[in-house]
N, C-alpha and C positions, 0 to 999 in steps of 0.2 A: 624709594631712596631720596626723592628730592622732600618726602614730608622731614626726613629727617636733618637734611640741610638747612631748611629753609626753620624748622624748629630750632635751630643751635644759634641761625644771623637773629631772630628775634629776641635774643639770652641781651641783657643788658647787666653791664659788669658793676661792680659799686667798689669806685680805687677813691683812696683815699691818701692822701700824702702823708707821710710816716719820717720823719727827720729830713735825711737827703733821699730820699726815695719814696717808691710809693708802695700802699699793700692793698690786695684784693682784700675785698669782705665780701661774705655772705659764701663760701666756697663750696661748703656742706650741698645747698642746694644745686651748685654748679655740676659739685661732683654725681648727685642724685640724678637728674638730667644728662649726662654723659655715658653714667650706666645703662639707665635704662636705653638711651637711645643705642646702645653697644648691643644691649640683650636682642633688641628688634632688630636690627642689622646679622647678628648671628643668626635668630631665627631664620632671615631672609637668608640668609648664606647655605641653610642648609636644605631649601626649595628646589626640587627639580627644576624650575622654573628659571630661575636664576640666570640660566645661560647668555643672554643674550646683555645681561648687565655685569658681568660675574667682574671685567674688569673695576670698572667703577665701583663694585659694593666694596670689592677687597680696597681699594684706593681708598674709601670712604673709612674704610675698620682701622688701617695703618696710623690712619691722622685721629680717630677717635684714641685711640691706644697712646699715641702719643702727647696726648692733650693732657 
């Protein structure tokens, strides 16, 4: 769980200012890395194993879902 944390703080965003605001670039790959890192997280989710972190993974799936 923390590869995939620690995988998402190393994502560097590319904003660029757009009139009075500003707009992400590059999002395709944002969203590409968001998936996958969703797929791996479900995987984990559905490990016997899981118990002992099952709060955290779901905590972790809520804030991927919502990105």
């Amino acid at each position: 769980m923390n590869d995939i944390i620690d995988k998402l703080k190393e994502v560097q965003l590319d904003i660029n200012g757009y009139k009075d605001t500003f707009a992400l670039r590059g999002v395709d790959d944002l969203q590409q890395l968001l998936d996958d890192q969703l797929n791996i997280l479900v995987m984990m989710k559905a490990s016997p194993y899981i118990k002992p972190v099952q709060k955290k993974a779901h905590d972790c799936e809520n804030r991927l879902v919502m990105m």
